[in-house]
C-alpha positions as CSV (number, residue, x, y, z in Angstrom):
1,X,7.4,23.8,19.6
2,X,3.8,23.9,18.2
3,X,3.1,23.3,14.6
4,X,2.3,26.5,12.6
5,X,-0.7,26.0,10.3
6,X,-1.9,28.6,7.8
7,X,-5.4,27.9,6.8
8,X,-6.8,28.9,3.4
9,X,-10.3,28.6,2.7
10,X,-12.9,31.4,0.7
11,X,-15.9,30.4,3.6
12,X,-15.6,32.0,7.0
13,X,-17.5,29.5,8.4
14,X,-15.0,27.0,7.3
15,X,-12.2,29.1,8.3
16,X,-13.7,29.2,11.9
17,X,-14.5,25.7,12.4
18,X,-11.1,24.5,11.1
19,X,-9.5,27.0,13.5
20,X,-10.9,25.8,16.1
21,X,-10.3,21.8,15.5
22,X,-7.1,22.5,15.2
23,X,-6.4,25.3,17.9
24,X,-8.0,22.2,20.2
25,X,-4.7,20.8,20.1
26,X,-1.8,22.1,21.9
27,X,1.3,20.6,20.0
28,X,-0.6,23.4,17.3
29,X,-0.9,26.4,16.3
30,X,-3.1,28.3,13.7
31,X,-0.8,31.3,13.0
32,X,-3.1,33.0,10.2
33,X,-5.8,32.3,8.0
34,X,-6.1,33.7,4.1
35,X,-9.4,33.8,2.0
36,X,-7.5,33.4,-1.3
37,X,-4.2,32.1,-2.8
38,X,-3.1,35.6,-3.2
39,X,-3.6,36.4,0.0
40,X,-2.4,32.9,1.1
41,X,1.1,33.7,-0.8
42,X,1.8,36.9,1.3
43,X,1.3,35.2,4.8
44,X,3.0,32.3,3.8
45,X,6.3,34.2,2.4
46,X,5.9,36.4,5.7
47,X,5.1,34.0,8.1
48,X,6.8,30.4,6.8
49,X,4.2,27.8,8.5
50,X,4.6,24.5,8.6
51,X,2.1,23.2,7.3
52,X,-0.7,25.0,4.7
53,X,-4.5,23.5,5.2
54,X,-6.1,24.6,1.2
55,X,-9.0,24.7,0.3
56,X,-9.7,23.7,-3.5
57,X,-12.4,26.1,-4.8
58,X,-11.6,29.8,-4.4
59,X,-12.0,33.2,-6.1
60,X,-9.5,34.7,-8.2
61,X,-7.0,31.6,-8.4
62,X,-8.4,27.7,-7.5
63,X,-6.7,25.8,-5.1
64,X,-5.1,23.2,-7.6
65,X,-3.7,26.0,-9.8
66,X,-2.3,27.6,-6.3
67,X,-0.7,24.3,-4.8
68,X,1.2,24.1,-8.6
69,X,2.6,27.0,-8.0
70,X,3.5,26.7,-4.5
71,X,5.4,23.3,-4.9
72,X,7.5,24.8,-7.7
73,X,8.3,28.1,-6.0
74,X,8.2,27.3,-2.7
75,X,7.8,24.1,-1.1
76,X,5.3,24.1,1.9
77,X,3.5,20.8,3.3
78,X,-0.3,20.8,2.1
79,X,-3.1,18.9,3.6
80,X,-6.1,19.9,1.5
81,X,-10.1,19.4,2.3
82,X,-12.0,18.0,-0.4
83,X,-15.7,17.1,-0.4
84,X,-16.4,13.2,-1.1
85,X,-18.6,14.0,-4.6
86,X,-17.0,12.7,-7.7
87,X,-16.0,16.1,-8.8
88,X,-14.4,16.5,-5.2
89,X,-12.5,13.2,-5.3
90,X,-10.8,14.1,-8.9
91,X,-9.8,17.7,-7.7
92,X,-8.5,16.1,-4.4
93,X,-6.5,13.7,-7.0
94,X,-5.0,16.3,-9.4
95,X,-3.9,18.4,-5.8
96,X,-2.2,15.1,-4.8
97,X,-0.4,14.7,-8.0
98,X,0.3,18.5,-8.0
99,X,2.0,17.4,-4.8
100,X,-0.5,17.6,-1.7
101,X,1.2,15.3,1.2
102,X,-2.7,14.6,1.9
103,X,-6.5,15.2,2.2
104,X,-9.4,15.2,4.5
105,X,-13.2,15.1,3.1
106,X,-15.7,17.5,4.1
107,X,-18.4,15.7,5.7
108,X,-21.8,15.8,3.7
109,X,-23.3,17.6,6.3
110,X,-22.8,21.1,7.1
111,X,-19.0,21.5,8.4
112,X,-20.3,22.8,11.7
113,X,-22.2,19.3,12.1
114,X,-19.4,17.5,11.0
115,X,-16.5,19.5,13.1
116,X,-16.5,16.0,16.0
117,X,-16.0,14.0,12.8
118,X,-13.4,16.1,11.2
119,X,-11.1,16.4,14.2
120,X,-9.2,13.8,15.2
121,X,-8.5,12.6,11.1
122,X,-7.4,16.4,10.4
123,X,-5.1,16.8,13.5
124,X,-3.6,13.6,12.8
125,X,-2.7,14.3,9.4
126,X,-1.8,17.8,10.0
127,X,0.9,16.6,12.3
128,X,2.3,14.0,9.6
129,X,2.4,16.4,7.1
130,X,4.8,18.5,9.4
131,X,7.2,16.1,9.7
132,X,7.3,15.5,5.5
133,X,10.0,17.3,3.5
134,X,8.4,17.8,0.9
135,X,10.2,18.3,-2.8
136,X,10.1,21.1,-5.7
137,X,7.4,20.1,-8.3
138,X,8.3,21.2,-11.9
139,X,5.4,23.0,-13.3
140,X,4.9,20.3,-16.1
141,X,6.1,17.1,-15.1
142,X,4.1,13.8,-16.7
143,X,6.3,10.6,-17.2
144,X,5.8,8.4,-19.7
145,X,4.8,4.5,-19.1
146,X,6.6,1.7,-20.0
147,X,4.9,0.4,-23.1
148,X,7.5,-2.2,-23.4
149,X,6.2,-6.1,-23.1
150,X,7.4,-9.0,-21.2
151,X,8.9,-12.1,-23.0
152,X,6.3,-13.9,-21.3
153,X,3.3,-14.3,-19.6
154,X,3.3,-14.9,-15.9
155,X,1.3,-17.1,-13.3
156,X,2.7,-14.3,-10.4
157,X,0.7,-12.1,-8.3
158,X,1.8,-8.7,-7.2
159,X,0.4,-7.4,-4.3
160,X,0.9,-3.8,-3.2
161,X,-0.3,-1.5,-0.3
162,X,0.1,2.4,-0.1
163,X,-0.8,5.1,2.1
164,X,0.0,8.8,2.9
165,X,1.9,9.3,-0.6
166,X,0.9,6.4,-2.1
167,X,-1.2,7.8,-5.1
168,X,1.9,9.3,-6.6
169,X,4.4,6.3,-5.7
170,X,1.5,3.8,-7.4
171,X,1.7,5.9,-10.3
172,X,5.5,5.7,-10.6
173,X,5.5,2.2,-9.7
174,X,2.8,1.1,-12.2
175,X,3.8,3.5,-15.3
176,X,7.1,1.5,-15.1
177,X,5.6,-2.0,-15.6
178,X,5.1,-2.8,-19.4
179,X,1.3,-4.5,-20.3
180,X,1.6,-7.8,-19.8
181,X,3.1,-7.5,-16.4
182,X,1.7,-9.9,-13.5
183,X,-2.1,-9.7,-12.4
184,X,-1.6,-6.7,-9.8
185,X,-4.1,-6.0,-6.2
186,X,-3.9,-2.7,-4.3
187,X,-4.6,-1.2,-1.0
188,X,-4.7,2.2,-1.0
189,X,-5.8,3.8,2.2
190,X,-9.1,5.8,0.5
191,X,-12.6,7.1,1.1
192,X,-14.9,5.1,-0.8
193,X,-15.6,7.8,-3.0
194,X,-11.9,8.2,-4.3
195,X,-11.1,5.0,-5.8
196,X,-12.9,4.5,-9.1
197,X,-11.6,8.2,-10.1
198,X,-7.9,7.4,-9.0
199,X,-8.1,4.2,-11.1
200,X,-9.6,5.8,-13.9
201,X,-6.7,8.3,-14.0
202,X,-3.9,6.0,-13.2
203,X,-5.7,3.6,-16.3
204,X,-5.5,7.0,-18.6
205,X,-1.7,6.9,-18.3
206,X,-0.8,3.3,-17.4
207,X,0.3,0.5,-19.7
208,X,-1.6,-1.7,-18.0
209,X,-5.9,-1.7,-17.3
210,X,-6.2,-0.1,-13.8
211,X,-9.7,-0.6,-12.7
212,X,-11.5,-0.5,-9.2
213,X,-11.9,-4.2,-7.8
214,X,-15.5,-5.8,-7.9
215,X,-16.0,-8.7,-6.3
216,X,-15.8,-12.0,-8.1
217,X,-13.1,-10.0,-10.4
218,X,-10.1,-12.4,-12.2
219,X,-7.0,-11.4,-11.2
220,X,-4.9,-11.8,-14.8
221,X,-1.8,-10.5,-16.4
222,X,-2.4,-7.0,-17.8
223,X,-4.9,-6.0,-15.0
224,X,-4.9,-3.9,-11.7
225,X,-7.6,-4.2,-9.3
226,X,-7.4,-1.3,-6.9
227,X,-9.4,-2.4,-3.9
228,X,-12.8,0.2,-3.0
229,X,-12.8,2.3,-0.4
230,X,-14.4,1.2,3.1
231,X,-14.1,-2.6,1.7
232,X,-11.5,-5.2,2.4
233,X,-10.2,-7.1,-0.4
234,X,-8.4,-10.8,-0.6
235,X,-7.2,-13.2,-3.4
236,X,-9.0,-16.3,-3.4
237,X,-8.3,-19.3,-5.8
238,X,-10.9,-21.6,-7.9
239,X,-9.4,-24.3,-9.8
240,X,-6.1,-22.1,-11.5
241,X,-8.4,-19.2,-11.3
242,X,-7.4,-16.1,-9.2
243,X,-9.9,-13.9,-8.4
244,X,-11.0,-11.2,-5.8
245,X,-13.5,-11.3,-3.5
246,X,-14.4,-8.0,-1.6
247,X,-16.3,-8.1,1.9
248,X,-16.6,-5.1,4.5
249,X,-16.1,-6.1,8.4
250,X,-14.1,-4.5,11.4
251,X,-10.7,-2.6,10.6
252,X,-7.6,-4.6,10.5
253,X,-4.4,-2.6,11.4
254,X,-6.9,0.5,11.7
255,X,-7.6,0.5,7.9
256,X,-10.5,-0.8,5.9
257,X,-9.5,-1.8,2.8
258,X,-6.2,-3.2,5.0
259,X,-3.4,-4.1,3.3
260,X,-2.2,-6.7,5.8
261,X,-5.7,-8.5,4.5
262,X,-4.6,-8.6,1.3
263,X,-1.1,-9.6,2.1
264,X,-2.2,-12.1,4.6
265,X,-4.8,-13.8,1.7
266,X,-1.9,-13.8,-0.5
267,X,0.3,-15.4,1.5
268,X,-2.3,-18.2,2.4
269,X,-3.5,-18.6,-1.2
270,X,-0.5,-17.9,-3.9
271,X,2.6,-18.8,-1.5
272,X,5.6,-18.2,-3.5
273,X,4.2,-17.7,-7.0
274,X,3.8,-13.8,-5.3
275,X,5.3,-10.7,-5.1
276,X,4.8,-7.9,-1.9
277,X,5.5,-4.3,-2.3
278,X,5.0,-1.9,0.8
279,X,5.3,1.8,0.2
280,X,5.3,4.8,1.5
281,X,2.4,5.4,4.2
282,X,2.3,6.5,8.3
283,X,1.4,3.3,10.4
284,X,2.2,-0.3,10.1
285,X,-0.4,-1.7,8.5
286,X,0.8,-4.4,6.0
287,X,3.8,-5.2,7.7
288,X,2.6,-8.3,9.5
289,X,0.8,-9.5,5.5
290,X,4.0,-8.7,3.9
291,X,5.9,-10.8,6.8
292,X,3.7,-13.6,6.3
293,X,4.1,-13.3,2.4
294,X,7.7,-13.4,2.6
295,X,7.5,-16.5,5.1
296,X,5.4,-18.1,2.5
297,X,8.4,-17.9,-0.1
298,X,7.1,-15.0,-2.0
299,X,9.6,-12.2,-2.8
300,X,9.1,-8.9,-0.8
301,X,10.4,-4.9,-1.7
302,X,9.7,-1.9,1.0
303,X,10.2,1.9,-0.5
304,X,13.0,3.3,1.3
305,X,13.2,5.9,3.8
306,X,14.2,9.5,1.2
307,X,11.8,8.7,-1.3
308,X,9.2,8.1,1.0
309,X,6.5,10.9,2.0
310,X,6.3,9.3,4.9
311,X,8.6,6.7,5.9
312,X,5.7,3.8,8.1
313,X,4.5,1.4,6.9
314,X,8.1,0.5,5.1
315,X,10.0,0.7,8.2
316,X,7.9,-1.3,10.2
317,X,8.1,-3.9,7.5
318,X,11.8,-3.7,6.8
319,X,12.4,-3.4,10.9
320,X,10.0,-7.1,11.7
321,X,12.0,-8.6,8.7
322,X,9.4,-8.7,6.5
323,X,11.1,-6.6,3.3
324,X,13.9,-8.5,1.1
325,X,14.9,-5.6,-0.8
326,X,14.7,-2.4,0.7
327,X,14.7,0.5,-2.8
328,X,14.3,4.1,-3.6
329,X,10.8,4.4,-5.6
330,X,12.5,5.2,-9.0
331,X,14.0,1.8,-9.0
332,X,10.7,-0.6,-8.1
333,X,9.3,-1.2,-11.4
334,X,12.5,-2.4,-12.6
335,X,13.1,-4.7,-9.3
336,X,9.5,-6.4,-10.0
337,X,10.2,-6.8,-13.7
338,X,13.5,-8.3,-12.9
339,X,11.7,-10.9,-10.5
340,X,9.2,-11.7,-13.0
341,X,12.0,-12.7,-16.1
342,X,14.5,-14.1,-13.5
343,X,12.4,-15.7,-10.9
């Protein structure tokens, strides 16, 4: 059975082009299209698709304030498109938190140039976003970080890679680790453009600094270095200094920044003085860093399969033995505090 998208989007053009990338594709089907959220809200009550393709700047109600309400009243999958400008990255990170399953950028060219570009990244994540089952959002819904502190000081590193999902799961993860928790590095799979915002927000609500990785960066207690878009990132070691160093180079696992980079480094350079997290994300990239991570000695978690958005990149990991502790999200911050005071 095809996959029934409903495409809202103010421009016509747009509405055409993304029609026809995704009528391209057999396995689906583009069963209407709506100018507005108010129109968007009739033919999705009357025609339930499976998946809703939003735009995020409309007349009469924006796609942010739209998607809110959606996910509280009724719960459709959303992949939105967001141009890569700063302004576009932070709306494509407040429709992720409003609960967005994911995002493909405009290119900077007119979308008719850019359609080739477009297709096979919005087909791809139209069909993940199917198979999500997605949750009600309450309307306000802002959890408070752990402002709590460690007994001590710690020479661990925790290393964490996320994907489809993985904005909201690092924000749960990293509001529940007090200040002085270990010198965190991240891979999030994200356009280069998306990075610095999503740090800045998660540093606006985090215990902890969160700041985009540069390169030569110390990797301390206290800190998270989120790696930049398009750019791999791996721990390197001077002396009993930690530190970052951030390169570009040919996709690993089909990811630039890869987590199975990072993982990899940090198996090679910290050994058992780590800590791996894998969460939610489609593919298996980490797995084979997080398996040579735990092979090293360094203690290993995978998000489990329900409180994933999409359940990857963990079960490849748990499945190739690389995952110690397989845990829902709620319960990960308080798994990596527990290895950090016990050991």
């Amino acid at each position: 059975m095809a996959i029934r998208v409903l495409i809202v989007d103010d421009s016509a053009t747009a509405r055409a082009v993304l029609t026809e990338i995704l009528t391209s594709d057999p396995l689906i089907e583009v069963v209407a299209t709506a100018s507005d959220a108010y129109i968007a809200r009739d033919k999705i009550v009357e025609l339930r698709p499976d998946v809703v393709c939003l735009d995020v700047e409309m007349p009469r109600m924006d796609g942010i304030t739209f998607l809110k309400r959606l996910m509280h009243y009724m719960p459709v999958p959303v992949v939105m498109v967001s141009s890569l400008t700063q302004s576009g990255a932070k709306t494509t990170l407040d429709a992720l938190e409003a609960g967005a399953v994911d995002f493909v950028p405009k290119p900077h060219s007119h979308i008719y140039d850019g359609k080739e570009e477009m297709r096979e990244e919005l087909i791809g994540k139209i069909k993940i976003a199917s198979k999500v089952k997605v949750r009600k959002r309450e309307l306000l819904n802002l959890p408070q970080a752990n402002t709590t502190s460690l007994a001590e000081t710690t020479n661990k590193i925790l290393a964490i890679g996320a994907s489809t999902g993985g904005t909201e799961a690092l924000k749960d993860v990293l509001m529940g680790l007090p200040r002085n928790s270990p010198g965190t590095v991240i891979v999030q799979h994200m356009p280069a453009n998306f990075t610095a915002p999503f740090a800045e927000r998660l540093n606006s609500i985090c215990a902890m600094e969160v700041r985009e990785a540069r390169n030569g960066d110390s990797i301390v207690p206290g800190v998270v270095l989120i790696a930049p878009g398009d750019y791999h990132m791996v721990v390197r070691r001077s002396g009993a200094r930690y530190y970052v160093e951030i390169g570009s180079g040919e996709k690993v696992s089909g990811h630039r920044p890869s987590a199975d980079v990072l993982f990899n480094s940090v198996a090679k350079i910290v050994g058992a003085n780590a800590i791996g997290v894998i969460l939610t994300g489609m593919g298996g990239d980490g797995a084979k860093g997080l398996l040579a991570m735990r092979n090293a000695g360094a203690r290993t978690i995978g998000q489990d399969e329900a409180s994933c958005v999409v359940y990857g990149m963990p079960k490849v990991a748990y499945d190739i033995g690389a995952v110690e502790k397989q845990l829902p999200l709620s319960r990960i911050a308080q798994e990596i505090i527990k290895v950090v005071v016990n050991g």
